[in-house]
C-alpha positions in Angstrom: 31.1 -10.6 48.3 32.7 -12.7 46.1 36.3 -13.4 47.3 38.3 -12.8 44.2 42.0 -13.9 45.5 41.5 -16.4 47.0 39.7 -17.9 43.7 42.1 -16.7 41.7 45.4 -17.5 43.6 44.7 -21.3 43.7 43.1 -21.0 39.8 46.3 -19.3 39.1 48.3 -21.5 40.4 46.8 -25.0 39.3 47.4 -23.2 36.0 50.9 -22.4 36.6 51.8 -25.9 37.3 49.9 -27.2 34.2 51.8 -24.5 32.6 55.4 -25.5 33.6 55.1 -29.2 33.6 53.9 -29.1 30.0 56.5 -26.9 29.2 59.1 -29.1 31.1 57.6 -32.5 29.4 57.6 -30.4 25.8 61.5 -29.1 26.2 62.1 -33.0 27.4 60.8 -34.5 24.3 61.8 -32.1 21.7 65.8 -32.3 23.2 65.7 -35.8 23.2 64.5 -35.8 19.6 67.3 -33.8 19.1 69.9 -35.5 20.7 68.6 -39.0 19.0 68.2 -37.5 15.4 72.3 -36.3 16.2 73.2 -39.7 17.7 71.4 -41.6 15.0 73.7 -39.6 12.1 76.5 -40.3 13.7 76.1 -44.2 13.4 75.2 -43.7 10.3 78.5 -42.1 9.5 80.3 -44.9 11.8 78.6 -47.7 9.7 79.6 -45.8 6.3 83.5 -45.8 8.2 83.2 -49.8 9.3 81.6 -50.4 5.2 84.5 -48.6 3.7 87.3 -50.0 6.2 86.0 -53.3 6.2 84.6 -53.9 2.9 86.3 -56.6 1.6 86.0 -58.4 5.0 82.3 -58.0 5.1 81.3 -59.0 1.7 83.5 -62.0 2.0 81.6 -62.5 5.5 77.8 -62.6 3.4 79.2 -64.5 0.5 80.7 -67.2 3.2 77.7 -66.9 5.6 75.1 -68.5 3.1 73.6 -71.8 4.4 76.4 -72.0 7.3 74.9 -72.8 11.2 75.7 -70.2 14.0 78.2 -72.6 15.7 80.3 -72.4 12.4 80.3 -68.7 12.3 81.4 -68.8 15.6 84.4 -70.8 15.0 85.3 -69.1 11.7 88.4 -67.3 11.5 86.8 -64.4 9.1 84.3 -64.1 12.4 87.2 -63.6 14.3 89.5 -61.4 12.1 86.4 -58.7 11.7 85.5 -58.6 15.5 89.7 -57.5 16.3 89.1 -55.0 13.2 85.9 -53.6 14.0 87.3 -53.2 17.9 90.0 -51.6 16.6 88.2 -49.2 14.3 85.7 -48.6 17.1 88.4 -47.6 19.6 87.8 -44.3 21.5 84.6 -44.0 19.8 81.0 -44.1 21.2 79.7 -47.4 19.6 80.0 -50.1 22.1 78.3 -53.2 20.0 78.2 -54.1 16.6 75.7 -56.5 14.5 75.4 -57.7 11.1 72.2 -59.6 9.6 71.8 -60.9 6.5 69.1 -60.4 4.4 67.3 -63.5 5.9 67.1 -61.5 9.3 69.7 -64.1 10.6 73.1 -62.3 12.8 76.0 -63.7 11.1 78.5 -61.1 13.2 78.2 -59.4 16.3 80.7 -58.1 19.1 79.1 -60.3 21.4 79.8 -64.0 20.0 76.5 -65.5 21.8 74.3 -63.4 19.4 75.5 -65.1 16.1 73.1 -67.2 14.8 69.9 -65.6 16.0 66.9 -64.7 13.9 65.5 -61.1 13.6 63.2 -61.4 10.7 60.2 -60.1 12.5 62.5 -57.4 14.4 60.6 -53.7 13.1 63.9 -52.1 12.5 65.1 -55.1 10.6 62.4 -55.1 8.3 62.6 -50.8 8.0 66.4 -51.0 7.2 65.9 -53.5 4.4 63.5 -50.7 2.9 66.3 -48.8 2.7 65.1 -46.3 5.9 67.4 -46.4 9.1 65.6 -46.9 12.4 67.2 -45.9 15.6 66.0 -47.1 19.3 66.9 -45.1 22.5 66.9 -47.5 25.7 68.4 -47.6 29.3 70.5 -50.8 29.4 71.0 -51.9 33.4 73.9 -54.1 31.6 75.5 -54.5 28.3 78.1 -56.0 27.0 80.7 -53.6 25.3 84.1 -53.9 23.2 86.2 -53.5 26.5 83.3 -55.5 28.7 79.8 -54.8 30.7 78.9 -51.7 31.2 76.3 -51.1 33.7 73.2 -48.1 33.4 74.0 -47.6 30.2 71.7 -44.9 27.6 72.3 -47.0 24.5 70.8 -45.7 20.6 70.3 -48.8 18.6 70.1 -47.6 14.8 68.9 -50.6 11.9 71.1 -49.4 8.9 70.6 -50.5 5.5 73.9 -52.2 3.7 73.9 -51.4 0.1 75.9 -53.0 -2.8 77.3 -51.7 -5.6 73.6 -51.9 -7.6 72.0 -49.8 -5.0 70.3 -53.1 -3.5 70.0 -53.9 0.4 72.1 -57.1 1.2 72.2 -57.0 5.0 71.6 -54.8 8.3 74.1 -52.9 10.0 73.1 -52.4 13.8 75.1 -49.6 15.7 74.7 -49.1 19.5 75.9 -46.0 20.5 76.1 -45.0 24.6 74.7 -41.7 24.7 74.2 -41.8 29.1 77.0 -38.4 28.8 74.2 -36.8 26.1 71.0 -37.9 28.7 72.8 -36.7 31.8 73.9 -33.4 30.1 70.1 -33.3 28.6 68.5 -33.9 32.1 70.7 -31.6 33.6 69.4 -28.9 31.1 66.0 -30.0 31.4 66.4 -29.0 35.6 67.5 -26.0 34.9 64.3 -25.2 31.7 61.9 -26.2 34.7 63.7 -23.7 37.5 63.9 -21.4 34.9 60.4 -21.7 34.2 59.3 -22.0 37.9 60.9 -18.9 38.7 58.9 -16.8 35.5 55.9 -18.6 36.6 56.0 -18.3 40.6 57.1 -13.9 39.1 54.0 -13.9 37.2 51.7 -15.4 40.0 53.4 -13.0 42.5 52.6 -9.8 40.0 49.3 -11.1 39.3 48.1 -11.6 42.6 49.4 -8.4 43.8 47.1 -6.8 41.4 44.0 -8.9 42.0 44.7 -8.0 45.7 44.6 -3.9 44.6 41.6 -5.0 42.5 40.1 -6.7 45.6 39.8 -3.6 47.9 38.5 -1.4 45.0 35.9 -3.9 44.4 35.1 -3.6 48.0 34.7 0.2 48.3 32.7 0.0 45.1 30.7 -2.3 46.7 30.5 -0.1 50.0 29.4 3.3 46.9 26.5 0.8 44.9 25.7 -0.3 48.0 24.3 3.4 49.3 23.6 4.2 45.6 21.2 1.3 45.8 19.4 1.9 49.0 19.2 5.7 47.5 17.7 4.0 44.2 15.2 2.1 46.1 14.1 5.2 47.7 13.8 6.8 44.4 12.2 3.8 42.8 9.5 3.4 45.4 8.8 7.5 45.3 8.4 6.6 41.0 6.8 3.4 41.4 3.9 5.7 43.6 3.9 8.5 40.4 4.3 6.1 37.8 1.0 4.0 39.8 -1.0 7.4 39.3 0.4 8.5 35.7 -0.9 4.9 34.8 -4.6 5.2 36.0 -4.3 8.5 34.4 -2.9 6.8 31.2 -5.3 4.2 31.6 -8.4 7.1 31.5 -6.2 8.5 28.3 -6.5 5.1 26.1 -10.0 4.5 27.0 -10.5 7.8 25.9 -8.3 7.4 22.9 -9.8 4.1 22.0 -12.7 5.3 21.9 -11.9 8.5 20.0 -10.0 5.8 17.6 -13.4 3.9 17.1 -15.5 6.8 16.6 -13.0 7.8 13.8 -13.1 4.2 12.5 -17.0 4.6 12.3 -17.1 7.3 10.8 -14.5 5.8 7.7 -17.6 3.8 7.2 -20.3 5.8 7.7 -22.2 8.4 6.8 -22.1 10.7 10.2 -25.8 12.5 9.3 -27.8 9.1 8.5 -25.7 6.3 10.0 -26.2 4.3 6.9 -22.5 3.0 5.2 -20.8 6.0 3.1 -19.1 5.3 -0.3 -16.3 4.0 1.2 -17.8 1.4 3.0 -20.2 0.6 0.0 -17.2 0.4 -2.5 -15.8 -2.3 -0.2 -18.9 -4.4 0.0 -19.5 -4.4 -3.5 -15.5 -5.2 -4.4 -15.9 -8.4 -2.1 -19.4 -9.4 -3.6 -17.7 -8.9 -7.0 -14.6 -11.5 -5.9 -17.1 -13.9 -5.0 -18.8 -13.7 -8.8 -22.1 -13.8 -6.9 -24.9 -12.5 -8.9 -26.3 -8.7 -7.7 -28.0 -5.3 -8.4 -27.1 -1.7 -7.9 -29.6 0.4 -7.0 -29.0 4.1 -7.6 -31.7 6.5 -5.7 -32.0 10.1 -6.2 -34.7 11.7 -4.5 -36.5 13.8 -6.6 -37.6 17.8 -6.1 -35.4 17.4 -2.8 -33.7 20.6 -3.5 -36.4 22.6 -3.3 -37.5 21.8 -0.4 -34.2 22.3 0.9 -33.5 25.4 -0.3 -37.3 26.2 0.8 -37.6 25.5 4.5 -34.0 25.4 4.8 -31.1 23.1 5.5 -31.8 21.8 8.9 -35.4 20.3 7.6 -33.7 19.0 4.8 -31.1 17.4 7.0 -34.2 15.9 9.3 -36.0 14.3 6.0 -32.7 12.7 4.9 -32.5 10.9 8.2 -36.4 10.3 8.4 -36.0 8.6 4.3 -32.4 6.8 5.8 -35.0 5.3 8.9 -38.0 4.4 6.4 -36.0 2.6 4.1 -34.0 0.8 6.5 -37.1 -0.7 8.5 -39.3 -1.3 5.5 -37.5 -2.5 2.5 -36.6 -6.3 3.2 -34.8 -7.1 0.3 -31.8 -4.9 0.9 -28.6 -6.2 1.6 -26.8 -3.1 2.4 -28.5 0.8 1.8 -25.6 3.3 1.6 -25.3 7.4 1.4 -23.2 8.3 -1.4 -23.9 12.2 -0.5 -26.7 14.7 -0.9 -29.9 13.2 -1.8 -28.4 10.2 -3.2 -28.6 6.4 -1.7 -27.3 3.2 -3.1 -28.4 -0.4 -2.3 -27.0 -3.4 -3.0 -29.3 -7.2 -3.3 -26.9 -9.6 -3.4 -28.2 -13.4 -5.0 -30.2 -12.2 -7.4 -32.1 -14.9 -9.5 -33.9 -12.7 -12.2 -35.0 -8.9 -12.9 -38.5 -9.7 -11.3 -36.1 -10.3 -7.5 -35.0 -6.3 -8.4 -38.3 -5.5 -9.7 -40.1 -6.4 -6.5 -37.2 -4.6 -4.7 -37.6 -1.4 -6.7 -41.1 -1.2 -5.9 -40.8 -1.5 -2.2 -38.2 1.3 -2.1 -41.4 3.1 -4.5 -43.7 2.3 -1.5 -41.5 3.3 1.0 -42.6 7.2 -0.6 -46.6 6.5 -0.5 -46.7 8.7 2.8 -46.0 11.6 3.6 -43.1 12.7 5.7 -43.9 14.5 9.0 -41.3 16.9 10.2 -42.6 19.3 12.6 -45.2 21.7 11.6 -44.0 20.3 7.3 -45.7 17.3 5.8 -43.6 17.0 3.0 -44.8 14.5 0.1 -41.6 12.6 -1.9 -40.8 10.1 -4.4 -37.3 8.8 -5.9 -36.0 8.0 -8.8 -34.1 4.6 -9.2 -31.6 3.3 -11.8 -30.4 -0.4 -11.8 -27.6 -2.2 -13.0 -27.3 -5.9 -13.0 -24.2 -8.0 -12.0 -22.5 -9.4 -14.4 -24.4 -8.3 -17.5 -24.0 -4.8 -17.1 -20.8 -4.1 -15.7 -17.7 -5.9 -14.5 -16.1 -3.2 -12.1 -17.4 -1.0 -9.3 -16.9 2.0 -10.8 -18.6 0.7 -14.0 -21.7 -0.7 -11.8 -21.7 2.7 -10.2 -21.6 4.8 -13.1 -24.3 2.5 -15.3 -26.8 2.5 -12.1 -26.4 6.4 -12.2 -26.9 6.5 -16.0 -30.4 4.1 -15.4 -31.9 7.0 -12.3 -31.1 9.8 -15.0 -33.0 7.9 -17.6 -35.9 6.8 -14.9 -35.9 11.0 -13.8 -36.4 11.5 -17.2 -39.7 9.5 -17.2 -41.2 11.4 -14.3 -40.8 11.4 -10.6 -41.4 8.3 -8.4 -40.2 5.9 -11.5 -37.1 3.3 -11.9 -35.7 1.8 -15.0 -33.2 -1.1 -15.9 -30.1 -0.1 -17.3 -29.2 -0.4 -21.1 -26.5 -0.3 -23.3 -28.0 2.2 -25.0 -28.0 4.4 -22.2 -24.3 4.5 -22.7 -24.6 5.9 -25.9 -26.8 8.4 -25.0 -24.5 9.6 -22.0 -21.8 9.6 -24.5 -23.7 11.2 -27.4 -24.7 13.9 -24.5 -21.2 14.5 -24.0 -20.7 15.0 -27.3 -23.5 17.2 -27.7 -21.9 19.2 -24.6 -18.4 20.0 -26.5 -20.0 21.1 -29.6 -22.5 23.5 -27.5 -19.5 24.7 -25.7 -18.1 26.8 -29.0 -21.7 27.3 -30.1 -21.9 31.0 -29.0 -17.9 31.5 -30.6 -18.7 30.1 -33.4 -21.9 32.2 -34.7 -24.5 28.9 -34.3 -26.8 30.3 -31.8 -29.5 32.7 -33.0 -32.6 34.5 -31.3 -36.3 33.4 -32.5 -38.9 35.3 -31.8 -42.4 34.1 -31.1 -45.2 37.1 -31.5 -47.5 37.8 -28.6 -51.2 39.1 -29.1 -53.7 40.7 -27.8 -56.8 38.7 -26.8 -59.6 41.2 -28.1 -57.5 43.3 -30.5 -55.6 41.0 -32.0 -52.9 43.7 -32.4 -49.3 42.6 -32.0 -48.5 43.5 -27.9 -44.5 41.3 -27.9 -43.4 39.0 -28.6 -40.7 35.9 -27.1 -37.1 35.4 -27.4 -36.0 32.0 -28.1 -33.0 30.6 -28.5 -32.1 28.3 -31.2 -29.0 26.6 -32.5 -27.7 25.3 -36.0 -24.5 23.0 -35.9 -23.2 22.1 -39.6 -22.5 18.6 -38.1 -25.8 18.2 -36.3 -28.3 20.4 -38.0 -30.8 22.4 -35.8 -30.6 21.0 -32.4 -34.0 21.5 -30.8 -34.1 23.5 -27.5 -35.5 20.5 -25.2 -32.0 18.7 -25.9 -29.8 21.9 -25.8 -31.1 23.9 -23.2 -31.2 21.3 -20.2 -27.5 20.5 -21.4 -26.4 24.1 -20.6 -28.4 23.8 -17.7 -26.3 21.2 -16.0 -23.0 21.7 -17.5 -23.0 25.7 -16.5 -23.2 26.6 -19.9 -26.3 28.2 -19.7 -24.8 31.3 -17.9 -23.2 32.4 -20.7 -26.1 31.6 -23.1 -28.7 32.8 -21.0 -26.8 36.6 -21.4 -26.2 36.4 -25.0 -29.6 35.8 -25.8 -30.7 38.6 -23.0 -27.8 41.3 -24.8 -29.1 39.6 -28.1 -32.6 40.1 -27.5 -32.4 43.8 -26.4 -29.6 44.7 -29.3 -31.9 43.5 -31.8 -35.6 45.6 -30.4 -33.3 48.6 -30.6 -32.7 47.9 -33.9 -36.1 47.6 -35.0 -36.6 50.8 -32.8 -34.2 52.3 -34.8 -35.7 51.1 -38.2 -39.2 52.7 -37.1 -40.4 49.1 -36.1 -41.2 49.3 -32.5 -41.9 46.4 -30.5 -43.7 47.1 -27.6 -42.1 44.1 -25.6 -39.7 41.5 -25.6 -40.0 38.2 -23.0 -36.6 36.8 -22.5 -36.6 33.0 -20.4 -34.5 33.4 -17.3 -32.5 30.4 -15.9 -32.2 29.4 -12.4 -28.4 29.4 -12.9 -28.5 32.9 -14.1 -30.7 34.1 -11.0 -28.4 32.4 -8.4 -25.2 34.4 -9.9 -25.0 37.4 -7.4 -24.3 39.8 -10.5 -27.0 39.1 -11.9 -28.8 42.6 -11.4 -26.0 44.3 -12.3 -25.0 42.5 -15.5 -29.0 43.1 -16.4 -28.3 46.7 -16.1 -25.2 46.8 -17.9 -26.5 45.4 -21.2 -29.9 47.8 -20.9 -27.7 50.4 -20.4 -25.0 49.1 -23.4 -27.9 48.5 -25.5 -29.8 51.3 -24.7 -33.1 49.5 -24.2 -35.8 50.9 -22.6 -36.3 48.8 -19.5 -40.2 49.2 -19.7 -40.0 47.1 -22.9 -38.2 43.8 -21.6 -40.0 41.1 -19.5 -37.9 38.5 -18.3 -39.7 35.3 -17.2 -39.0 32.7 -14.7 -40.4 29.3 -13.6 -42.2 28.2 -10.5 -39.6 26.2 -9.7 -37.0 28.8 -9.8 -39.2 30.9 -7.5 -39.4 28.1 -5.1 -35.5 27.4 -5.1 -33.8 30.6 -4.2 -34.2 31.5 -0.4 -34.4 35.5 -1.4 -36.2 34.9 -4.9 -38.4 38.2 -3.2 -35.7 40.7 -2.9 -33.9 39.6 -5.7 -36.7 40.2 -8.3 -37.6 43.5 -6.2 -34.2 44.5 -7.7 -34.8 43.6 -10.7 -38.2 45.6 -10.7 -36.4 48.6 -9.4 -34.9 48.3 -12.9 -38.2 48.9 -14.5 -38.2 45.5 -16.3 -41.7 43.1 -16.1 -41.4 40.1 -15.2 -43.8 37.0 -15.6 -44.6 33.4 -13.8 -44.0 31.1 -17.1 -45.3 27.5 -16.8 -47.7 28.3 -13.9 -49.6 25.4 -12.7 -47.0 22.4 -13.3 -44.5 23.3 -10.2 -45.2 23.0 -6.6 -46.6 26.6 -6.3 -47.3 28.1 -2.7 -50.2 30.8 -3.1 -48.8 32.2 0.0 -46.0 32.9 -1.4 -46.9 33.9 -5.0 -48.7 36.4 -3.5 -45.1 38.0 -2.1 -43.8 38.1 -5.6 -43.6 41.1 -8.0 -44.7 39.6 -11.0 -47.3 41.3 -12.9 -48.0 38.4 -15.6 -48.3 34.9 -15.5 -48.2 32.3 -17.9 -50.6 29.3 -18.9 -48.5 26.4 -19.7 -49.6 24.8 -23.0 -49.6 21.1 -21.4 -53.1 22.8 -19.7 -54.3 24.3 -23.6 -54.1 21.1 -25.4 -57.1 19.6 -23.0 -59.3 22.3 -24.2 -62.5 21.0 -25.3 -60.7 17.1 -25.0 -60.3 17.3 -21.3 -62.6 18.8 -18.5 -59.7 18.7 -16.0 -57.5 21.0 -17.9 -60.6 23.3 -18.1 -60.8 23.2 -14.7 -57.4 24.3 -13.9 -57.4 27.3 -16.3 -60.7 28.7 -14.8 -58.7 28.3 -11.5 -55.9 29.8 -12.8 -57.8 33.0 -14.6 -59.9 33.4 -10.8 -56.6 33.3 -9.1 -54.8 36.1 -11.6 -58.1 38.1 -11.2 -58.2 38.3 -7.4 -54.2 39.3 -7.5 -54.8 41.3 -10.3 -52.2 39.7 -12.4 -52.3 39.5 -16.8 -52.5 36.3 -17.9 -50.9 35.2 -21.0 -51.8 31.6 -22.7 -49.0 29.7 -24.4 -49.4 27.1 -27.4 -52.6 28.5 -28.0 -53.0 26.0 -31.6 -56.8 26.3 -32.6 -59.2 29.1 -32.9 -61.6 26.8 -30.1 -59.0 27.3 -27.7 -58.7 30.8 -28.0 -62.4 31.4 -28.1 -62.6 29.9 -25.0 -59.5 31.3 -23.1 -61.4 34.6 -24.3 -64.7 33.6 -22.7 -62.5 33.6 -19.4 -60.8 36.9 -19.9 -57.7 35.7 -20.8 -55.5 38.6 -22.0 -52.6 37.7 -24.1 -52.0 34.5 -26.8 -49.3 32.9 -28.0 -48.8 29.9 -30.0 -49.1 28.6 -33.6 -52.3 30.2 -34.4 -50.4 33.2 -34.5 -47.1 32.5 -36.0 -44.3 30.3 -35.1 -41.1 31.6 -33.9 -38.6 33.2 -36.7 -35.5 34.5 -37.3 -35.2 38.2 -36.2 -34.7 39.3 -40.3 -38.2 37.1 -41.0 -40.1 38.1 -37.9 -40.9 42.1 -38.3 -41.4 41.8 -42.1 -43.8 38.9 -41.8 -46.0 40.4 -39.0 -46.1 43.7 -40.5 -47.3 41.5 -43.6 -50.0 39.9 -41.6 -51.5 43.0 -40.0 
């Protein structure tokens, strides 16, 4: 243990010594100072009494002193007469010698006769007194010669004083000694007594101070004996940790690796798309920012698989799940000129080619991705047949942000959709406009219906030997001031996507039945109406019972409507079967429109309560022109024969195509041989006119 008093006793007192003798050396020098600066005014005030006294004397002493020898101012009486006046003035004082120099430094009077005649020129307090400053001395004489003889061990003050004359100038020195021995013994007795004084406080202190380090001693002692046991306590403890914390580690250990690798998985899937593996928007937004920084020329490759929704809905999500990841594998392996294939969501992928030279690099590009769709996809017990639409936009010509890329490449699949399935196209300015001019198109439709610009056309419907008049179709149409009439191809696949149609789709239906009761009413009876029914409407679980409502508001006989829906429709809802069961129950018809240009599954047609379908008009035109088209409409009358469905044939234009739809046993028509569609005021009139 470290021995704190003895340290500090011999610290403390090396320090205490230091301590007094520089106090004792301090009081020394500032008394003497003292004593010295009171010594050296009182020869100033003696040589101010020997000027004044002795004036006349002295000034007749320089005056007569000029250019005389020492041995002559020995010998002169003046000499002579000042030394018995100056001893006499001196008497019973303490100034034992006096000097006087003229101002050539040379002592033309002094107490002591042997001095006259010497030169102190080069003497410091000569030369200070002649500056006017008095400079004092403080020496121990062994021997001096004084007024009344030697003195021996003599303190003697020596002070230079400056004589003046009447003009204030310096003509000679005055040198005083003073014995100040009684002063010194009184100041070194004093300066004994300061340093016992100052002994005693010191050697008081140390005493006190040590006492207390000694008390501080044994406590550090005992606290030394308590950490002592505390430690050996602690290093029981800390061994009996170190054992828990070794265990808590490796479990820790377990914890990060597991954390780690939870943080990586998370990491992963920031970047990717967890069904497919491919990159996710995210990680695709990136890419394309950093290809963008580097002004690098590239493409955007939009791909939306097409009919993929239908076959989703069809055999279900899980299978649709399976042929994303099957078209996420094929593409991956087989297109070579990718530089990075991303999911954006759904059935939508985007590529990026980076260093493109010219449209033919993309072209080539867009037509592997094409080829990657030539075969079929196996999943299970489904071979499933696809294609994709592609839009691309270029880098920099048609766009200078992501977002812009992105939107124009989405713009360029919707345009290449347009064109049929399995096709891609460039992007174009124009394809701006059109998106814009759509949107436009969207706002004005959305106030169509408040504003009194939609109206119901109908379209008659006849019978194929008769000829007689057997319904007839609703058809929407609209009128803006701004654009005119706005044919149903560009209006009706607008409502479609922007959810509009819902709202269209039962106007026309309340329309549509208000207006047959009317006729009813009038004594006009139309013995059926076909209303078109959207997908949108169908999917709406209300649908059934907002049906019901208007018959029932409108009072329209059920028997009398037939609504009709697309093979594609069928194909997308899940429970198309007991959904248009329900709608049977009702007592409404309903009929297959379009039949032949969807994906249509006999197996399933056969499950469906329709009792008509519907020859689309893309099948009449080839009559007589093309063999194929023939083909299919025999096929198509067979097929309604052996489910004993009516078949109605749309766009009938020519009297050669009805002739021959007849030959099959075709019952209905409709088309322009019979009448185009017309307002409700011009339809009834006009086909009362005709029969």
């Amino acid at each position: 243990m470290f021995n704190l008093s003895r340290y500090f006793s011999t610290l403390s007192l090396v320090l205490i010594l230091f301590a007094a003798g520089g106090l004792g050396l301090l009081s020394r020098e500032l008394s003497q100072r003292q004593m010295s600066e009171l010594a050296e005014s009182r020869n100033v005030a003696m040589a101010r009494i020997f000027e004044n006294a002795l004036h006349d004397s002295l000034e007749h002493l320089m005056t007569a002193s000029v250019g005389r020898d020492a041995d002559f101012l020995r010998q002169s009486d003046e000499v002579g007469q000042l030394k018995e006046s100056a001893v006499a003035l001196m008497h019973d004082t303490a100034v034992i010698r006096i000097k006087i120099y003229s101002r050539l430094g040379v002592t033309v009077f002094s107490t002591d006769p042997g001095q006259i005649g010497e030169n102190r020129l080069d003497n410091g307090g000569f030369r200070s007194a002649m500056n006017g400053v008095v400079l004092s001395d403080l020496t121990h004489r062994n021997s001096i010669d004084a007024f009344e003889g030697a003195r021996a061990e003599v303190d003697v003050l020596a002070s230079y004083i400056p004589v003046f004359a009447a003009d204030r100038s310096v003509v000679g020195v005055l040198e005083l000694y003073q014995d100040v021995t009684p002063f010194m013994g009184q100041l070194r007795r004093s300066l004994w007594l300061v340093m016992a004084g100052v002994l005693a406080v010191c050697a008081a202190l140390y005493l006190m101070q040590f006492l207390v380090v000694r008390r501080a001693q044994r406590i550090l002692k005992e606290q030394e004996g308590r950490i002592k046991a505390a430690r050996d306590t602690l290093e029981l403890q800390v061994e009996a940790r170190t054992d828990e914390l070794k265990r808590a580690n490796r479990q820790l250990q377990g914890e990060i690796v597991v954390r780690r690798q939870a943080e990586s998985k998370l990491n992963y899937l920031a970047y990717h798309d967890p069904l497919t593996g491919l990159a996710n928007r995210r990680c695709f937004i990136e890419r394309l920012e950093d290809s963008l920084r580097q002004k690098q020329h590239l493409a955007v490759l939009f791909i939306d698989l097409d009919q993929f929704k239908q076959v989703n809905d069809s055999l279900g999500h899980g299978v649709g799940d399976e042929l994303l990841v099957a078209v996420a594998e094929r593409l991956s392996e087989h297109v070579r000129l990718l530089d990075m294939l991303a999911r954006l969501g759904g059935d939508e992928f985007i590529c990026l080619m980076e260093g493109v030279r010219n449209e033919a690099d993309v072209t080539l590009l867009a037509e592997e991705i094409n080829a990657t769709f030539a075969s079929s996809f196996m999943l299970g017990e489904h071979e499933l047949f696809l294609s994709a639409s592609i839009g691309i936009c270029l880098f920099p010509g048609d766009g200078q942000s992501v977002l812009e890329l992105m939107r124009n490449a989405d713009t360029a699949m919707y345009r290449a959709k347009a064109l049929g399935r399995g096709q891609y196209h460039f992007y174009t300015p124009e394809m701006t406009r059109d998106a814009r001019e759509r949107i436009r198109l969207e706002n004005l439709l959305h106030g169509a219906l408040d504003n009194g610009e939609i109206s119901v056309h109908f379209q008659p419907q006849i019978d194929a030997e008769s000829g007689r008049l057997v319904g007839a179709e609703a058809l929407a149409r609209w009128d803006n001031p701004r654009l005119g009439s706005v044919s149903p191809l560009r209006f009706i696949p607008l409502a479609e996507d922007s959810g509009g149609i819902i709202a269209l789709g039962n106007w026309v239906l309340r329309e549509t039945c208000r207006q047959v009761v009317q006729w009813q009413a009038g004594g006009c009876q139309l013995p059926q109406v076909s209303v078109n029914i959207s997908v949108r409407q169908l999917e709406r679980r209300e649908f059934v019972d907002t049906l019901a409502a208007i018959l029932d508001e409108t009072g329209m006989d059920p028997a009398r409507l037939k609504l009709e829906i697309t093979e594609s429709v069928v194909m997308a809802m899940s429970d198309a079967c007991e959904l248009l069961e329900r709608v049977c129950a009702l007592g409404v018809t309903l009929a297959l429109d379009d039949f032949g240009t969807g994906y249509s599954s006999l197996s399933y047609l056969k499950l469906l309560p329709v009792q008509q379908l519907k020859i689309d008009r893309s099948f009449i035109i080839g009559i007589g022109s093309n063999s194929g088209d023939e083909a299919i409409i025999e096929t198509v009358m067979a097929l309604a024969r052996s489910l004993g469905f009516e078949v109605l044939a749309e766009g009938v234009e020519t009297a050669a195509q009805a002739e021959f739809l007849s030959g099959l046993g075709c019952h209905q028509f409709q088309g322009f041989l019979y009448g185009q569609a017309l307002p409700a005021a011009e339809f009834l009139p006009r086909w009362l006119a005709r029969r």
